[in-house]
N, C-alpha and C positions, 0 to 999 in steps of 0.2 A: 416375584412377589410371594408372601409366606402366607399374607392373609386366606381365611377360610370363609364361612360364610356369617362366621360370630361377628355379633356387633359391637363394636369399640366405642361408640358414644351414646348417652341418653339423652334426648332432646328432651322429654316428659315423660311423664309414667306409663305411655301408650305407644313412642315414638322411638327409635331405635337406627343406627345407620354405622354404616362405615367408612369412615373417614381419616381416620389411623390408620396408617400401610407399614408397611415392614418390608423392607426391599431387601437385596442381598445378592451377591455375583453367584453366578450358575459355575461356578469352580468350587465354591464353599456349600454349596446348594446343602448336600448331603450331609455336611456337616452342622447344620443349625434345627435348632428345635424349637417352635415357636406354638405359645397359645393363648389363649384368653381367661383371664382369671375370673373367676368368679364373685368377689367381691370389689363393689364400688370405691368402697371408705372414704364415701360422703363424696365425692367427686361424679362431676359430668364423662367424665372417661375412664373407661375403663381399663384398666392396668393390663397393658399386653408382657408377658415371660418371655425374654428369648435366652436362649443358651447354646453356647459353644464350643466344640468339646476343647479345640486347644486354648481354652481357657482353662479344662478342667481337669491340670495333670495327668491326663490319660498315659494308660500302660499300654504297651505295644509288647505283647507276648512271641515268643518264638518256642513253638515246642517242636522238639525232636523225640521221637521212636523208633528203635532200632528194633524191624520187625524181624530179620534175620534166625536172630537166637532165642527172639518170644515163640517164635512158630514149631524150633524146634524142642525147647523146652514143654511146649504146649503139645506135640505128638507126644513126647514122652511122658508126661502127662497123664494124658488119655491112654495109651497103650499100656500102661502099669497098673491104671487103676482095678483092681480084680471086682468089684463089684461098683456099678456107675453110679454115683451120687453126685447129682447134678450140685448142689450145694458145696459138696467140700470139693466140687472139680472146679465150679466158679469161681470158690475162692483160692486157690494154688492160681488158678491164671489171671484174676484179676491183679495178686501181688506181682505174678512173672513178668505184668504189663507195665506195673507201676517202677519194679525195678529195673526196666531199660526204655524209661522215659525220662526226658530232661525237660524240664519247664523255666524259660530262662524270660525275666521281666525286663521289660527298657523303661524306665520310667522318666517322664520330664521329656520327650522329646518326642519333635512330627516326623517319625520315622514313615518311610515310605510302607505301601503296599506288598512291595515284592522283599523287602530286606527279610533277609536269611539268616541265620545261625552263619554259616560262611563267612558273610561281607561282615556281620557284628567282629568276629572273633579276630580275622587278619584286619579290620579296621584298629581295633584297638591294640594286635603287636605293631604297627606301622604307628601308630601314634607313640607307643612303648619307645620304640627303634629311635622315631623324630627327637624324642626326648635326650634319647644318649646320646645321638650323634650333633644335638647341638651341643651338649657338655663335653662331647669327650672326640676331640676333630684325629679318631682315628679311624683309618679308611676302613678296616674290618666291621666298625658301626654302618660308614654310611654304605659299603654295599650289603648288611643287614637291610639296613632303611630301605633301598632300594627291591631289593629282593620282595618285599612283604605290601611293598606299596604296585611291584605289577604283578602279585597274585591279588591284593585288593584288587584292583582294576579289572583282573580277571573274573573273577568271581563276581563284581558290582554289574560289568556288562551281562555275565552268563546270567545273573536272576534277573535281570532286567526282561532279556530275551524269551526265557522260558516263562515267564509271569505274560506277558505278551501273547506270546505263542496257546500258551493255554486258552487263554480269555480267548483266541481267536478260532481255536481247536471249538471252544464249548458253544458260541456264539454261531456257527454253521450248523447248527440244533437251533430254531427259531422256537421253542419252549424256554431254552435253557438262555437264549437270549434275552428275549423279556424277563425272565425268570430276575437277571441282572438289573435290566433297565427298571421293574418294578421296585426293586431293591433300593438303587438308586436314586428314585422317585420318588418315595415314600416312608424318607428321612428314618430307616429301618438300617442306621449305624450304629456297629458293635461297639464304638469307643465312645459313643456319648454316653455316661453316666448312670446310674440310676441314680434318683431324686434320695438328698439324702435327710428330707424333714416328712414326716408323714402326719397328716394333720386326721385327729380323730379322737370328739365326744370332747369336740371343744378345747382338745389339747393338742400340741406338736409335740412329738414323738421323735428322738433322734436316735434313739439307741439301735443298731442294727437286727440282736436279738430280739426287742420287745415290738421290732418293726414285722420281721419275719414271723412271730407268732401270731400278729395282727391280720397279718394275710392267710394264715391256716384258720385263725378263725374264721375269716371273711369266707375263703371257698369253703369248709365244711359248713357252713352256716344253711346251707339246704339239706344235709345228711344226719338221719335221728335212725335209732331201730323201729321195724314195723313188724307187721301180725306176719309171720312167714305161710307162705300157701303150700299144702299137701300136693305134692308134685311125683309123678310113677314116672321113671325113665326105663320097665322096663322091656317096652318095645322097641327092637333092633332096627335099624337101619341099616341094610346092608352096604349101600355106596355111603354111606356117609362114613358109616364103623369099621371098616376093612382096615388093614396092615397099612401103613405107610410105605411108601414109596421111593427110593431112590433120588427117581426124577421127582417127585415132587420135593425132594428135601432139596435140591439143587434149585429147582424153580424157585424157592421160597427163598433162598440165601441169592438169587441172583434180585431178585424186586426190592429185598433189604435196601433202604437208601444208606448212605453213606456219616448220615447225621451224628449226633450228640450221642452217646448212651446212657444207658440209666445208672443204676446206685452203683448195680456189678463195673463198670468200668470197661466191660469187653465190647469192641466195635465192631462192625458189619464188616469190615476190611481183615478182622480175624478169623473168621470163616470165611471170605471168599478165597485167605491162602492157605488153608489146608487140603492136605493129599486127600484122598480119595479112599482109603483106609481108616483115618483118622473121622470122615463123616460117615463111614456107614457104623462105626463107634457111637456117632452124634445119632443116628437115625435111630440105632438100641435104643437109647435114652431117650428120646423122644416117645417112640412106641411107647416104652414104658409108663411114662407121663400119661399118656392115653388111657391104658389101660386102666391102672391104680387112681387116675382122678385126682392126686396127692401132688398140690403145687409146692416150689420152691417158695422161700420167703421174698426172694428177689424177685420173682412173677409176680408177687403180689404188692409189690410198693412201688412207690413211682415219686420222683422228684420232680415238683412244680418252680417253676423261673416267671415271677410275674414279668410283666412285656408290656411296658406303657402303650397306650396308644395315641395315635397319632393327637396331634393339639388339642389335648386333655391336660386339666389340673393334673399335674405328676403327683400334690401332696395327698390326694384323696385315692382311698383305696379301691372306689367304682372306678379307675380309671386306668386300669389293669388288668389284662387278660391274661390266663394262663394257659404255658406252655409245659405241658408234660414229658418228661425223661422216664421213661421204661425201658424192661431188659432188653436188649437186643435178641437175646438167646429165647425170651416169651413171642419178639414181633415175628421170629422164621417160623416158630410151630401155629400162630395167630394163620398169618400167610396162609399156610398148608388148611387148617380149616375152614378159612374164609374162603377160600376158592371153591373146596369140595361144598359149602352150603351154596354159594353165588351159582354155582352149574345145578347142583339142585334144584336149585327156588324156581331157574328160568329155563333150564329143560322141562321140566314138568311142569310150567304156567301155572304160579304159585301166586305169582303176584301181579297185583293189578296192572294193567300198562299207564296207568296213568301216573304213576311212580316214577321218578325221572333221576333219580340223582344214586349216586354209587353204584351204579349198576352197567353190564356192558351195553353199548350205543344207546343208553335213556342218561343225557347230558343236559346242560341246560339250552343248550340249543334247541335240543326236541321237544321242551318243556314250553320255549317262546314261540316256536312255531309253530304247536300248537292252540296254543292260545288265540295265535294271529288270524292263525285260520279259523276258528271260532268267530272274532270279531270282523273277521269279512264274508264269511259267512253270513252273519245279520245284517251287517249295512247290504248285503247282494240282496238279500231278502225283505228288507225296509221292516226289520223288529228293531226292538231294544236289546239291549246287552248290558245286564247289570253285575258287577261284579265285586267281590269281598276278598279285600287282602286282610288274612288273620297274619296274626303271630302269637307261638309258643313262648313261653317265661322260663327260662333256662331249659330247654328241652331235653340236653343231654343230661342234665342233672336232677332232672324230676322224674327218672324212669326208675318203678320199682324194679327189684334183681329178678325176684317170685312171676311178674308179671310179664315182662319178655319169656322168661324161660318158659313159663304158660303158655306163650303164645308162638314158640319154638315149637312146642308139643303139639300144640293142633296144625301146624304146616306140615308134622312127615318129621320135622329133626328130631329123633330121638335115640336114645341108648347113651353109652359112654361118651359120644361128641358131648350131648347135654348137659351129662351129668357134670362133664371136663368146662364148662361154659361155666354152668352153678357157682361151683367152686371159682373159678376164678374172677367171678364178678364180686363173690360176696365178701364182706368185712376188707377192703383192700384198705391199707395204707399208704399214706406220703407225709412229706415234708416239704417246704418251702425252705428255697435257696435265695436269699436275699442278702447283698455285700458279701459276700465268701459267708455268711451264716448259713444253719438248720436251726428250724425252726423245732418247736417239740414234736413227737411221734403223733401224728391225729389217723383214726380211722373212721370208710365212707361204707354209708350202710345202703346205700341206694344211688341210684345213678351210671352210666357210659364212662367209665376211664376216658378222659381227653389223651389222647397220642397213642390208642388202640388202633389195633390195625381190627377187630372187630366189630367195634363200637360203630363205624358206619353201617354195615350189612345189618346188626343186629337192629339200629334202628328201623331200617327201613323195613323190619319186621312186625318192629312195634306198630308200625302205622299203617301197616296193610289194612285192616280193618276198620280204618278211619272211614273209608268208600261207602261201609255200610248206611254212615249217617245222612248220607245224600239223599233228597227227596226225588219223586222221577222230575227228569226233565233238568237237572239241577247236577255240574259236572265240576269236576277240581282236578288242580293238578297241584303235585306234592314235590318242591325240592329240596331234599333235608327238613326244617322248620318251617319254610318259606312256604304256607297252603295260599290259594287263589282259589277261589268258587265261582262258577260265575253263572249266569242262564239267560236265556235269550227266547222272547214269546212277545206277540203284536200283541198283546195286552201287558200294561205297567203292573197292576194290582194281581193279576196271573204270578206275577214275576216276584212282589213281594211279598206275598204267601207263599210261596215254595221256598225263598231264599231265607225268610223266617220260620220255616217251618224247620230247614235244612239248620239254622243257628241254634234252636234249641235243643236240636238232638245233639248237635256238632256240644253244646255244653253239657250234657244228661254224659255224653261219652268221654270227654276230659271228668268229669268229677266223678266220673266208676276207674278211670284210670289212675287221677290224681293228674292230673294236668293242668298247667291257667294258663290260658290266653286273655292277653293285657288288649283290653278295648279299646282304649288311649291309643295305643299304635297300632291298630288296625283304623281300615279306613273301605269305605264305596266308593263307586265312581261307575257312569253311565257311557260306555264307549259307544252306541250308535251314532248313527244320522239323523235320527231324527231330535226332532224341538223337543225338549224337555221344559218343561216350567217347574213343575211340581217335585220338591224331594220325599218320597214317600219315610215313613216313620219305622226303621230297621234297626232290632236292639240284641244287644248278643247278653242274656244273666241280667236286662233287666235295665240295661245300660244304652241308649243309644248309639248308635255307630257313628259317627262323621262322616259326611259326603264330602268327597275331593275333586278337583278339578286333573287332579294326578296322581298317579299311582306305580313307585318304584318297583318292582319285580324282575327280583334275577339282573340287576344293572340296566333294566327299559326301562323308560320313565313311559308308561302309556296314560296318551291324554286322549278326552273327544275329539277337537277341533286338529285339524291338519296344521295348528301352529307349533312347531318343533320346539319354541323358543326352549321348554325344559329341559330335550334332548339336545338341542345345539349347547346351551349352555351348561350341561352335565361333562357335552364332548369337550367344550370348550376348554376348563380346570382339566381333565385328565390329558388332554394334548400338550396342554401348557407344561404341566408336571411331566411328561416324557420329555420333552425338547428342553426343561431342566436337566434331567437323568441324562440325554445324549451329550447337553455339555459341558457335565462330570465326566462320563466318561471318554470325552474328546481333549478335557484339559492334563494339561503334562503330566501331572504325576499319575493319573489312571490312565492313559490313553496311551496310541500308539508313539507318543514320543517318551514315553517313560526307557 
């Protein structure tokens, strides 16, 4: 069943249900995309989208790289270059890369999973062969035919085997399992489409250009210039500023994931194969970078792929998250100082423990189970326990440049690390990849790069200082955007004076930062044992709060009462969806009878 928890009928302007199903075999699961539209057009039901991709011409790509002769064209390269310029070295290898790559399209057909460049190529001289040897009944055709039909065979069983073999190699990693069945779960397939109407300001849009500039509007649309702040980088840090390292450039090129690259074209897989000569080459240049502060222009850009999300209007532009493409050659030196800050911050107890997220053993596990134990704590004790789920309003993208780097400085990070951050936060640009388009050049004056390997630590810097806003008595715990406040005292009005007291500093501190937190989606809720009658009157700017009977955090739904039904039925839809995922990948062409 595809449905979600949208309502597909309107009984009256109060009443709402679901009665419209959308079924579908657990073979094709993956393959359908299913939502609920937004508009009635005068009808009691509401118009459910489904789409499928072998309805939708899908391309089945086969690329080949012949790393061989990039790798040694790429030492030579580097070894010739007499003075390193990361710029004109990226571009000699991003061409070297692009000239022993083949990009070969299958269009119009449901090619399998595992089909190869191989099985395409001797499939179609054995068709070639079949061809002649029915015209022309001489026997040198048909042992051609012959010949070309048991290397096809060859080849069809060998990809079959090794596409098997792998998924079974990667699957004995119980991350990289899930990793899969989430995949498959969570209708997150490469060959369904993107939406090709975009509807906006009352108009549909089909042009793929004018589409692509619509979405660079839409994400710059929180980025303007601001007043810049007077910033001194020049106190040294000694472990932060020191020479690079060997091993750290190794450390940093082995965490590299394996993913997409950005504009340059060079992938993680091109530094894991070079010699060991050719990287302490890479490590000059790096240093260098350090020292001089002076980014490449390809550190500085980055390609956004908007990425529907799950049963959302595809034609509206809120219904699209972006996924950022940066250099790979910017994430190995990111790596190398995000770790030298991370050993920083938490060798010298820099940051609060109540910080949970990006950081080593403060996970969300540690983040729930503290909590739990807070709320057993009170019911042991027979208080109350009243607690405030906020939420940030784009929080990676409201953070000034000036104002993290401020607050780098009063942690300890300072000197050329800093200054090497400044610079790479400020004036960045991207473009937007939509249908094989780019969009126009836009640049972001403020905001966390999405697909930085910095931009997490960095946050969790910004909000070290949040702690301050807590009244006594009154505790929070921080996961990425995700705050939870909560206090616990055998008097109610104890509880809502501090936790108002705690909401209005929590707002005096977003509006010195430049922060919103949207009231709408935050929410109360009272976890003790004891009777409550009374909702006392808690307002965040002026706003009242909602009191809930539930409250999502971190994937727990925590209620008062010991009735699970929110958690059973939360578990309920995510089990369903895995025993989808398991019988995609149990069915023949994914599983082990492929």
């Amino acid at each position: 069943m595809l449905n979600t928890s949208a309502p597909t009928h309107i009984s009256n302007p109060h009443t709402s249900s679901i009665i419209d199903l959308t079924l579908c075999s657990a073979s094709i699961y993956n393959e359908i995309d299913c939502y609920v539209f937004d508009c009635t057009f005068e009808s009691d039901h509401i118009p459910i989208v489904i789409s499928w991709s072998k309805f939708q011409n899908t391309t089945h790509s086969i690329k080949t790289i012949i790393w061989k002769p990039i790798i040694t064209k790429s030492i030579e390269i580097i070894n010739t270059t007499s003075q390193p310029n990361i710029d004109l070295i990226t571009d000699q290898i991003s061409r070297t890369i692009s000239a022993h790559t083949s990009n070969k399209i299958l269009v119009d057909k449901d090619y399998p999973p595992w089909w190869n460049a191989a099985c395409h190529n001797f499939n179609l001289l054995k068709k070639l062969a079949w061809n002649k040897a029915r015209r022309n009944i001489a026997t040198t055709e048909w042992i051609k035919y012959k010949k070309y039909r048991s290397k096809f065979k060859f080849h069809f069983k060998k990809a079959k085997e090794n596409y098997w073999d792998n998924i079974s190699r990667i699957s004995r990693n119980p991350r990289m399992f899930f990793k899969i069945l989430n995949k498959l779960s969570s209708h997150t397939n490469p060959n369904v489409k993107t939406h090709k109407i975009i509807f906006h300001n009352n108009r549909y849009v089909t042009n793929p250009i004018k589409q692509s500039n619509l979405f660079a509007n839409h994400f710059s649309s929180y980025s303007h210039k601001v007043q810049p702040i007077l910033l001194d980088y020049s106190t040294e840090n000694e472990f932060l500023n020191r020479n690079i390292e060997f091993w750290e450039l190794k450390r940093a090129i082995s965490k590299t994931k394996n993913s997409t690259p950005g504009a340059d074209h060079i992938p993680a897989i091109w530094f894991k194969n070079l010699d060991d000569a050719s990287l302490l080459k890479i490590l000059g240049m790096l240093q260098q970078q350090l020292d001089s502060s002076v980014l490449p222009k390809a550190w500085k850009h980055t390609i956004i792929i908007p990425i529907p999300k799950p049963n959302k209007d595809k034609t509206k532009l809120t219904s699209y998250r972006p996924i950022a493409l940066t250099s790979v050659f910017c994430k190995i030196f990111e790596h190398i100082l995000a770790h030298r800050i991370t050993h920083f911050l938490t060798s010298q107890k820099k940051l609060n423990p109540n910080q949970h997220g990006f950081l080593p053993f403060r996970d969300n596990h540690t983040a729930i189970y503290r909590i739990y134990s807070a709320i057993s704590e009170a019911r042991k004790n027979k208080t109350f326990f009243v607690a405030v789920s906020l939420d940030i309003k784009s929080a990676y993208d409201s953070i000034h440049v000036d104002d993290i780097i401020l607050k780098c400085l009063q942690l300890g990070i300072s000197g050329k690390v800093t200054k090497w951050m400044h610079h790479f936060l400020q004036e960045r640009s991207f473009q937007i990849k939509w249908r094989n388009c780019l969009s126009n050049l836009k640049t972001s004056f403020k905001g966390l790069p999405q697909g930085s390997v910095l931009s997490p630590i960095l946050y969790v810097i910004f909000m070290n200082d949040f702690f301050e806003t807590l009244d006594n008595n009154v505790e929070c715990s921080i996961f990425a955007d995700d705050i939870f406040v909560y206090c616990s005292h055998h008097s109610l009005t104890y509880i809502q004076t501090k936790i108002q007291n705690t909401l209005e500093l929590i707002y005096k501190w977003c509006c010195y930062w430049k922060l919103t937190i949207c009231p709408e989606k935050s929410a109360i809720i009272e976890l003790s044992n004891k009777q409550f009658t009374s909702f006392p009157r808690i307002t965040y700017a002026g706003i009242p709060l909602p009191w809930s009977e539930s409250i999502k955090y971190l994937g727990i739904q925590f209620s008062k009462y010991n009735r699970n039904g929110h958690i059973l039925r939360g578990l309920r839809n995510k089990v369903l969806k895995k025993i989808n995922g398991l019988k995609m990948l149990g069915y023949k062409r994914n599983g082990p009878r492929t």
